[in-house]
Structure formats: C-alpha cells, structure tokens
DRENPA-3360 file (N, C-alpha, C; in nm, 2 decimals, always signed):
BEGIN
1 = XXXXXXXX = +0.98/-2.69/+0.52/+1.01/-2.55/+0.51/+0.89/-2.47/+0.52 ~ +0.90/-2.37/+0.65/+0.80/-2.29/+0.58/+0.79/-2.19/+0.56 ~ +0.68/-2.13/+0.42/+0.74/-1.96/+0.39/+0.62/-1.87/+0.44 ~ +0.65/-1.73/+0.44/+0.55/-1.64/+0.51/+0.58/-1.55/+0.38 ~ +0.46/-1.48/+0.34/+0.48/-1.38/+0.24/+0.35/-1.31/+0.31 ~ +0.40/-1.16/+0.29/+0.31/-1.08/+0.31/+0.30/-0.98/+0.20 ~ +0.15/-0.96/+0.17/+0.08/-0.90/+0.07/+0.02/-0.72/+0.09 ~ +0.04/-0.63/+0.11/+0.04/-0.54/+0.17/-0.09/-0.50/+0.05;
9 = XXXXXXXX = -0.18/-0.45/+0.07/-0.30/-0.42/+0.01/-0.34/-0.22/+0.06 ~ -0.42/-0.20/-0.02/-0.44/-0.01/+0.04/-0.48/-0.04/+0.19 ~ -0.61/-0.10/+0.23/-0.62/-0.10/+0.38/-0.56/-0.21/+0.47 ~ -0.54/-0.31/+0.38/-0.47/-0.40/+0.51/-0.37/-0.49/+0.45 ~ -0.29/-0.56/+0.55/-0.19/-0.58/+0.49/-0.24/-0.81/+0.57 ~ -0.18/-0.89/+0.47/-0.22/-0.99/+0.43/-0.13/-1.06/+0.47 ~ -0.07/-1.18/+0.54/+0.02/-1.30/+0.55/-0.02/-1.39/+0.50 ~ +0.05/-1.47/+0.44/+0.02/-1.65/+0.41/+0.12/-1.71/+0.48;
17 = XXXXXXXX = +0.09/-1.83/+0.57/+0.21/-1.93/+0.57/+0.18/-2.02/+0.47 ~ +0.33/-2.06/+0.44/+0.27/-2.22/+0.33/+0.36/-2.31/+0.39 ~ +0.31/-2.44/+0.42/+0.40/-2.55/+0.44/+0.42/-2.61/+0.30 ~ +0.60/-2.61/+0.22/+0.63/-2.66/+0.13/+0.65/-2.81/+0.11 ~ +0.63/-2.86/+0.01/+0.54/-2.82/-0.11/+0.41/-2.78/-0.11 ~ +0.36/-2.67/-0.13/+0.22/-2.66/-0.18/+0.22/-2.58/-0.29 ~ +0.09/-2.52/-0.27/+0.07/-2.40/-0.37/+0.06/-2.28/-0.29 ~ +0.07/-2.14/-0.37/+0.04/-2.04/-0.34/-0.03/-1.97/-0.42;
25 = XXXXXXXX = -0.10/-1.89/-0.41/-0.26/-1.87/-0.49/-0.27/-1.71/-0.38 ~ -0.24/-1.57/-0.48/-0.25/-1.43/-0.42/-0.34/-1.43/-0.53 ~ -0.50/-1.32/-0.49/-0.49/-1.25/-0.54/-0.57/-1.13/-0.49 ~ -0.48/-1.03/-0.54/-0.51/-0.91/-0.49/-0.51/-0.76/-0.62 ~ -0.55/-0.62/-0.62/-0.56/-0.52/-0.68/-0.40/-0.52/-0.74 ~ -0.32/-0.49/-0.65/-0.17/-0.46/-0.69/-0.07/-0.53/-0.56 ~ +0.03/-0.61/-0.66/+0.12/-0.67/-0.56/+0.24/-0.65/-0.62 ~ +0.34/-0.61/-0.50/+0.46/-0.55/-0.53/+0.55/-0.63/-0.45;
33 = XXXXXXXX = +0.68/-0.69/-0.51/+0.77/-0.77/-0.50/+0.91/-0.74/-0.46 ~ +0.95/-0.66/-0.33/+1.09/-0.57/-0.35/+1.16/-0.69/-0.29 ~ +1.34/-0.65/-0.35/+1.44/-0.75/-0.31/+1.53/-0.68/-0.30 ~ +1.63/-0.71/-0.16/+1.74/-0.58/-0.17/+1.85/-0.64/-0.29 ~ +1.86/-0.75/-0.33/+1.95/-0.82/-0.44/+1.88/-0.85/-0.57 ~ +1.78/-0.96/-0.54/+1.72/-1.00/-0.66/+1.61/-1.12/-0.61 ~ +1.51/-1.18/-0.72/+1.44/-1.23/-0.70/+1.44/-1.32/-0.83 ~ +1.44/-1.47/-0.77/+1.43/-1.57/-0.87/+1.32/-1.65/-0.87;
41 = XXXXXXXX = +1.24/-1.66/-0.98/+1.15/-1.78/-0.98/+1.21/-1.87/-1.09 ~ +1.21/-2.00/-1.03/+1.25/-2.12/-1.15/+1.12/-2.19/-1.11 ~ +1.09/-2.25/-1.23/+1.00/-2.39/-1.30/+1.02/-2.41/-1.42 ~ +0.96/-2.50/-1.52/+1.03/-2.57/-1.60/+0.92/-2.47/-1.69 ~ +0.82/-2.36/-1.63/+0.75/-2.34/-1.76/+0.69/-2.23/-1.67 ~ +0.70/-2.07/-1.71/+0.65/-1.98/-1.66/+0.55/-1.88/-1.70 ~ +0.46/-1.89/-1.69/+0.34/-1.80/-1.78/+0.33/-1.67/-1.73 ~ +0.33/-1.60/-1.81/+0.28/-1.47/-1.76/+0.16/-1.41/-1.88;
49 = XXXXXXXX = +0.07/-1.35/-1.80/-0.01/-1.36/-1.86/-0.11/-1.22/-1.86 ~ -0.10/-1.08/-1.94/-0.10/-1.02/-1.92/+0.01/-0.90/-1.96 ~ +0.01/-0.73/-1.99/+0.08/-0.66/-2.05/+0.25/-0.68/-1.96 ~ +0.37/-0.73/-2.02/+0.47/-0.72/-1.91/+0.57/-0.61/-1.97 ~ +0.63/-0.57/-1.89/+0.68/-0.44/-1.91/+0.84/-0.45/-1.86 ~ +0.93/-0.48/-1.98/+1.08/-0.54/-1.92/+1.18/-0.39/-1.89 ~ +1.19/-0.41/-1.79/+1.29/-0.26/-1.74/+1.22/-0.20/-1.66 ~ +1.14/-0.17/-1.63/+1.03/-0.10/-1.56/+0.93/-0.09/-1.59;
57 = XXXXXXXX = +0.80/-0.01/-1.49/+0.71/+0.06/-1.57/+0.68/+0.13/-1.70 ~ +0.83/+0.22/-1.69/+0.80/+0.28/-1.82/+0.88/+0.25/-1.95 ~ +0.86/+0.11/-1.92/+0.89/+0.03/-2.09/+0.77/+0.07/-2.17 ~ +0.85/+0.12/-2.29/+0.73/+0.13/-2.42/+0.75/+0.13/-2.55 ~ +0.86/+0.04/-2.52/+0.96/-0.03/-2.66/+0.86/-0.19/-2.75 ~ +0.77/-0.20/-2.84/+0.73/-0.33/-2.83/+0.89/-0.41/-2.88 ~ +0.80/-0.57/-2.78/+0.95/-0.64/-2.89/+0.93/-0.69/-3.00 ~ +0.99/-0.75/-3.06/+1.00/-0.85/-3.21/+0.98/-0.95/-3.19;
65 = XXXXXXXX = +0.89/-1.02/-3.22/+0.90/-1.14/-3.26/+0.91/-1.17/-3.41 ~ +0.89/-1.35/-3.46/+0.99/-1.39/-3.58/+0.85/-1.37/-3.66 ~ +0.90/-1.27/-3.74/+0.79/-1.30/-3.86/+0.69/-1.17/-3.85 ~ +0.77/-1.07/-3.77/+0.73/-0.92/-3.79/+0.79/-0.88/-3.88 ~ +0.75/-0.78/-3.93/+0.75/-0.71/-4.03/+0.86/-0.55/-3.97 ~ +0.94/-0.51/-4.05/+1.04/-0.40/-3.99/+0.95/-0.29/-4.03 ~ +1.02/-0.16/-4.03/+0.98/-0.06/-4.13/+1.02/-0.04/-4.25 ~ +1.10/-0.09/-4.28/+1.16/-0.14/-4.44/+1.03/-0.25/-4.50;
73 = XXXXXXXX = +0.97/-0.30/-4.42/+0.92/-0.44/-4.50/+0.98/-0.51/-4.46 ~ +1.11/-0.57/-4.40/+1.18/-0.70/-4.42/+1.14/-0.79/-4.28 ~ +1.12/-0.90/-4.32/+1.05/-0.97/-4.22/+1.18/-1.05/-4.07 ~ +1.19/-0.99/-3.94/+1.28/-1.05/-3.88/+1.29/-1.22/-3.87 ~ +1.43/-1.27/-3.89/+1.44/-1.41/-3.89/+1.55/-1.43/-3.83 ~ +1.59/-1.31/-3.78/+1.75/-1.39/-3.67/+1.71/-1.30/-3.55 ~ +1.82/-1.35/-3.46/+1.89/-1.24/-3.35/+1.73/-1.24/-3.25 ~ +1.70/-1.34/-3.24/+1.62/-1.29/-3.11/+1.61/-1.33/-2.97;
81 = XXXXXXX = +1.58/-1.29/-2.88/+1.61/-1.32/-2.73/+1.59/-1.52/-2.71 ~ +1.64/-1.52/-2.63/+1.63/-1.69/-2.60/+1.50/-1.71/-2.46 ~ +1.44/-1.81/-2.50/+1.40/-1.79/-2.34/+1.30/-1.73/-2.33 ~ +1.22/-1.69/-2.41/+1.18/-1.53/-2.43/+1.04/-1.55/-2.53 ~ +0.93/-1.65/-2.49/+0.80/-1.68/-2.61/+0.71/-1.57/-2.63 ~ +0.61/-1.55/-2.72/+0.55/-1.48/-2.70/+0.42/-1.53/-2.81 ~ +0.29/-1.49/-2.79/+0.19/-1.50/-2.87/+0.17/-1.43/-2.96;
% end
C-alpha cells in the first residue's frame, strides 16, 4: 500500500510517499488535518503530547482528573471519561 500525505507549510507545500509498513515522521511549524467525514488513528497506545484542546481551538474548560479537588473541597472519584489518561 502506498500513502501520499501532503503537508502544506506558509511557503511550500511538502509530500511524503510511504511504502506500508513504515514509519512517518512530519515535522513542521503547524499541520492541519481536514476530513470531509472523519479521521481515525488506531494503535494500541496513543500519546499526545503537548496542550490538547477537545472541541476545538477554543476549548478552555480544564478536565478532571481522579483526585482533584472540586470547589466545595470534595475530591472527584467517579464518573470519568474512559479511554481518556492524563498526567
């Protein structure tokens, strides 16, 4: 199989072919991902790594994790997203 991705950068714009399986290794200032449906990455373990912002840009809700603290004081211990780690 092989894939072409292009990386469009301020003055030029970038192709990779990859013959699969390999790796792919971008790095650039800002890379933008559009899909007219959706876009799936599966592996057994996904890192991101860096501020991520769920909904858009202008997410500025922090989330919960277990063993925050509310504004009452009371420390959360249920109800939290699945799937979903954080440091």
């Amino acid at each position: 199989v092989l894939i072409a991705i292009a990386v469009t950068g301020i003055f030029q714009t970038t192709t990779f072919f990859l013959q699969v399986p390999g790796i792919v290794s971008i790095v650039e200032n800002d890379i933008r991902i559009v899909a007219a449906a959706r876009v799936e990455i599966v592996a057994p373990e996904i890192v991101l790594d860096g501020n991520v912002k769920l909904g858009g840009p202008g997410a500025d809700r922090p989330a919960s994790a277990r063993g925050t603290l509310d504004s009452a004081g009371a420390t959360d211990t249920a109800n939290f997203a699945t799937r979903v780690w954080v440091v």
